[in-house]
C-alpha positions as CSV (number, residue, x, y, z in Angstrom):
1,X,38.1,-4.4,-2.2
2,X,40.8,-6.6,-1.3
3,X,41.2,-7.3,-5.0
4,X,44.8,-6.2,-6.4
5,X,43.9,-6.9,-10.4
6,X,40.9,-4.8,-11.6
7,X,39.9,-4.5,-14.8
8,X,44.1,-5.5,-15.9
9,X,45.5,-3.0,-13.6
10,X,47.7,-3.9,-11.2
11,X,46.2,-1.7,-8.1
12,X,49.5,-2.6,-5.8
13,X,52.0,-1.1,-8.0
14,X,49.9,2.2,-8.9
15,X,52.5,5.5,-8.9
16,X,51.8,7.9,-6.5
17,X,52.2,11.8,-7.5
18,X,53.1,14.5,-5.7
19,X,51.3,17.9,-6.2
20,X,53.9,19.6,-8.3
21,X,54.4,16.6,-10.2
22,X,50.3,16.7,-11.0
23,X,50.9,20.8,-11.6
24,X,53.5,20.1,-13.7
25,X,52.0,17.1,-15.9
26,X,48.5,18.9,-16.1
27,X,50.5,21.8,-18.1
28,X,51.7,19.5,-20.6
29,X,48.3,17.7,-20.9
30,X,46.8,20.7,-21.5
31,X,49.8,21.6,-24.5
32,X,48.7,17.7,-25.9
33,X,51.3,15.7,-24.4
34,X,50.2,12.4,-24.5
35,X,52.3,10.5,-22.5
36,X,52.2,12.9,-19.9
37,X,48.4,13.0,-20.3
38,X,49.0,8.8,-19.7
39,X,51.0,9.0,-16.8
40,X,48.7,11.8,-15.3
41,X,45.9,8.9,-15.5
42,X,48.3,6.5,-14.2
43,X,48.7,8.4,-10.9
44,X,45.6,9.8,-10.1
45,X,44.0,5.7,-10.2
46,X,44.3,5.5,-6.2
47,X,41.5,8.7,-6.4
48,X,39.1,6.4,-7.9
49,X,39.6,3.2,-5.9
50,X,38.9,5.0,-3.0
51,X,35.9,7.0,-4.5
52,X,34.6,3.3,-5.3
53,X,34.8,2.0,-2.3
54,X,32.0,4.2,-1.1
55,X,29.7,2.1,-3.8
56,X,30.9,-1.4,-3.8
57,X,29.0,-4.2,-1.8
58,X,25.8,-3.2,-3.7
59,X,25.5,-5.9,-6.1
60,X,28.3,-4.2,-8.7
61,X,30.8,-5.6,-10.4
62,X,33.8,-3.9,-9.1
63,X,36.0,-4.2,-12.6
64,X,32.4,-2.2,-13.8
65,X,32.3,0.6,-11.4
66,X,36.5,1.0,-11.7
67,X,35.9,1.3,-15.3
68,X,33.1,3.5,-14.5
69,X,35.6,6.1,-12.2
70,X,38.4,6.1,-14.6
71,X,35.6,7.7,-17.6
72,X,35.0,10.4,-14.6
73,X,38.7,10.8,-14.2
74,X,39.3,11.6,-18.0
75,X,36.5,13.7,-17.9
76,X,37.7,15.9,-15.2
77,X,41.1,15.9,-16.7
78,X,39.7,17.2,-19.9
79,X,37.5,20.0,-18.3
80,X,40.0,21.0,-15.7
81,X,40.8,24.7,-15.8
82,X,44.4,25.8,-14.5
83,X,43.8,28.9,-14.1
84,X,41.2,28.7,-10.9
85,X,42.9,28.3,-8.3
86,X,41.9,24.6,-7.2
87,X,43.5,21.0,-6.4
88,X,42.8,18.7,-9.3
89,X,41.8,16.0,-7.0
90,X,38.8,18.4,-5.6
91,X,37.5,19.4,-8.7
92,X,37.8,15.3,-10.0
93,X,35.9,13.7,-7.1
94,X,32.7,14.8,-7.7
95,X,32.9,14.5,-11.6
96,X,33.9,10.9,-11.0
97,X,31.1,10.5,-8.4
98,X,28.8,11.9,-10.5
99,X,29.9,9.7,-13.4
100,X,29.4,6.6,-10.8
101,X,26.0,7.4,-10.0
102,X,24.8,8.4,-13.2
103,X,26.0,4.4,-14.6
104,X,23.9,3.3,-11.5
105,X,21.1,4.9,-12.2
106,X,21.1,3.7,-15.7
107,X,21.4,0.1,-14.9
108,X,18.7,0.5,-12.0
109,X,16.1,-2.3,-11.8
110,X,13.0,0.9,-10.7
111,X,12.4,2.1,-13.7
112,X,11.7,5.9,-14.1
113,X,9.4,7.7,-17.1
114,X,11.4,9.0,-19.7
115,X,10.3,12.6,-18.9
116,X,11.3,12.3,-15.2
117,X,14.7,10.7,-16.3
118,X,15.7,13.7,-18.9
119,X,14.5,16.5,-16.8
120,X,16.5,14.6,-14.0
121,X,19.7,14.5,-16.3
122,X,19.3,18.2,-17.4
123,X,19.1,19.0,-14.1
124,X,22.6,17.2,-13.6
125,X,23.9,18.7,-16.8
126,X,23.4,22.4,-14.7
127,X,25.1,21.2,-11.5
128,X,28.2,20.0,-13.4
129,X,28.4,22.9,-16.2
130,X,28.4,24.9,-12.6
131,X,30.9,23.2,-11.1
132,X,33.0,22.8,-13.9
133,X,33.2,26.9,-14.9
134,X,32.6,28.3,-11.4
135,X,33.6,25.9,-9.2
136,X,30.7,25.9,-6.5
137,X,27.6,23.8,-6.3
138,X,24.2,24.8,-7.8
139,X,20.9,25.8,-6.0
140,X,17.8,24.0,-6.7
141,X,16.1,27.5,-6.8
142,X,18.6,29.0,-9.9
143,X,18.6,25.5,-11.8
144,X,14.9,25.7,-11.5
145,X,15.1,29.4,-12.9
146,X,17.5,28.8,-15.9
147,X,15.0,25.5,-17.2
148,X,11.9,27.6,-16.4
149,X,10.2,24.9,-13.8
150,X,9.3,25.0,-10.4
151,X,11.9,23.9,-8.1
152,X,9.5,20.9,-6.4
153,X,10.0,19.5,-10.1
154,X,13.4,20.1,-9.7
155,X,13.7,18.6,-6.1
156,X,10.8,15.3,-7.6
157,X,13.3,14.4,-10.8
158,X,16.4,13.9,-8.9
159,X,14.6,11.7,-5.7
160,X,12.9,9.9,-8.5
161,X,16.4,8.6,-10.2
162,X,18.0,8.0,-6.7
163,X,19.6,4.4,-6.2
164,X,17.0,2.5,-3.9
165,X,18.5,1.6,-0.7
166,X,17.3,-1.9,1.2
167,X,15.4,-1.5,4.7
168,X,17.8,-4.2,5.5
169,X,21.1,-2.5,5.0
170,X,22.8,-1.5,8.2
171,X,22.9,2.4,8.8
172,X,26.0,1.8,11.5
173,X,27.3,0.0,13.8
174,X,27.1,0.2,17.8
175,X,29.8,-2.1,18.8
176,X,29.4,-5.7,17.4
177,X,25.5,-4.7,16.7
178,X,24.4,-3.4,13.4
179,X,21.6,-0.9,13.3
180,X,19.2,-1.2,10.0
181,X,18.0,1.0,8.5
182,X,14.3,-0.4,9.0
183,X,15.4,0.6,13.0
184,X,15.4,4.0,12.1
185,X,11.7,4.6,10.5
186,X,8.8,5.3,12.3
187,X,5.9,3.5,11.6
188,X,2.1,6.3,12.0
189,X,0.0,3.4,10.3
190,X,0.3,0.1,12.3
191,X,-1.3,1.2,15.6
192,X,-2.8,-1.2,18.3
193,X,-6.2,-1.8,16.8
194,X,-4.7,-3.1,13.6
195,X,-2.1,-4.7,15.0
196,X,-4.6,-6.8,17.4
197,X,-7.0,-6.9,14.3
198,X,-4.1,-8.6,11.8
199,X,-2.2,-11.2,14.4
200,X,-3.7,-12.8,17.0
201,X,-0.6,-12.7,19.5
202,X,-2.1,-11.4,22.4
203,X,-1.7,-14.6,24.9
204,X,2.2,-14.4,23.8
205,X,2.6,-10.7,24.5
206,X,1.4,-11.6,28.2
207,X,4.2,-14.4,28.1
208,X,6.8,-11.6,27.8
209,X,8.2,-10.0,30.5
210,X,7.9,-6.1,31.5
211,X,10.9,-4.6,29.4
212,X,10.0,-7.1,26.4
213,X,6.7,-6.0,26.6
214,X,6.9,-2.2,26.8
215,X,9.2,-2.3,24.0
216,X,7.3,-4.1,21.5
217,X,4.2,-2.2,22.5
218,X,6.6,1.2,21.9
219,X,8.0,-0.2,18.4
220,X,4.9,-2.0,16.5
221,X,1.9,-0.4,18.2
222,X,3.2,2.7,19.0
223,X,5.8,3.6,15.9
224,X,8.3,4.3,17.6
225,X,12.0,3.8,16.3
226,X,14.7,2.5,17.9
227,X,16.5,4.9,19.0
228,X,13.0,7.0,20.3
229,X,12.8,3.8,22.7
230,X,16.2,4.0,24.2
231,X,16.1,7.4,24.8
232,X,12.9,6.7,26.5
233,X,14.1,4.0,28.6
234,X,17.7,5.4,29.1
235,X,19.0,2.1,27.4
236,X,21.2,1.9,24.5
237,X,20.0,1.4,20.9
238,X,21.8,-2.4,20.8
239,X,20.3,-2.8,24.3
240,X,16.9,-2.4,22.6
241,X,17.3,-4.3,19.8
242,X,18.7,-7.4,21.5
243,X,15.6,-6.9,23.5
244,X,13.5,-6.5,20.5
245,X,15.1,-9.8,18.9
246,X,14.5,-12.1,21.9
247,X,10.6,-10.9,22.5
248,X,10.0,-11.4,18.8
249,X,11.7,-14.8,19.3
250,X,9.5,-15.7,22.1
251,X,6.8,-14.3,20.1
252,X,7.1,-16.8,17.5
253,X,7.2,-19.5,19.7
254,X,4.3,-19.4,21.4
255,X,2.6,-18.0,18.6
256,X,3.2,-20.9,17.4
């Protein structure tokens, strides 16, 4: 993102408009002023680099997804009505969000059945014909009323085109300590017996001391997540995953 060319713009010398300059420009867009319609574009471009900097550092090409937010932008100039009473930048975020996601979605590596994908993008077609003439968000129950479905199918087609997200991927930060999201799900399936049954670590975990102990016993046999430990054990979430780290490490070692 510290990137000041993308896709031949010059992001470091992008105007800035004021909101009666945008009131004033969006009138003559709408009477087919091109050049007004131009530099309208021109200075609403800082509204999609920050809209894309909720998406980058995903594997994207950045000059792709800019590209990508500047086809929303047009979009929500063209269907913006002046006569609701609305800031042009909240009725063009979601539009060029939705316009981000949708070109994610298509260039996804999980690929979703045809059926699934059109009833998804109908679906999508209701929330933004919504938005766009009444400027409010859908329900699930009267999208699933005006296509004649039940609204699980709804609720199913949507999860089922949803960018995958890595286990890996920190959820935040505590301090200098990421948290993954792998920290944060609880596992029913992995109790002690299989555990006991699948690695042969039981001399090791004897090796660890009490706290290492009780939290790996908490985490893998148990379930529990990360956060459910430190609560437990009045510690913080980093605490326990330091801990976590080092037991494992001392795991492996005399494991092996």
């Amino acid at each position: 993102m510290n990137k000041v060319e993308i896709s031949g713009v010059n992001t470091s010398k992008l105007p800035l408009l004021s909101a009666e300059e945008k009131v004033e420009l969006m009138k003559k867009v709408k009477q087919g002023d091109s050049q007004a319609r131009q530099t309208f574009i021109q200075g609403n471009l800082r509204l999609v680099l920050s809209i894309i900097k909720r998406f980058y550092g995903k594997g994207e090409n950045l000059d792709d997804l800019f590209q990508v937010g500047c086809v929303g932008l047009i979009k929500a100039i063209d269907n913006f009505d002046l006569s609701q009473n609305v800031q042009f930048s909240t009725y063009a975020v979601p539009m060029i969000v939705g316009e981000i996601r949708r070109h994610l979605r298509d260039n996804n590596s999980i690929r979703v059945s045809r059926s699934v994908r059109d009833l998804a993008y109908k679906v999508i077609g209701i929330k933004e014909r919504i938005l766009r003439e009444e400027q409010r968000e859908a329900g699930i129950a009267e999208i699933a009323e005006e296509l004649g479905i039940a609204r699980e199918e709804v609720i199913m087609s949507l999860d089922a085109i949803q960018e995958p997200v890595s286990l890996q991927e920190p959820a935040y930060s505590e301090n200098t300590e990421n948290i993954y999201i792998m920290d944060q799900v609880s596992d029913k399936k992995n109790t002690d017996e299989i555990w006991t049954q699948n690695l042969a670590i039981n001399d090791a975990m004897k090796r660890l001391n009490e706290k290492e102990k009780m939290i790996i016993n908490k985490r893998f046999f148990e379930g529990r997540t990360q956060m459910e430990v430190a609560e437990e054990i009045a510690l913080s979430q980093a605490q326990v995953s330091r801990l976590e780290r080092t037991a494992i490490g001392h795991i492996r070692r005399f494991y092996k």
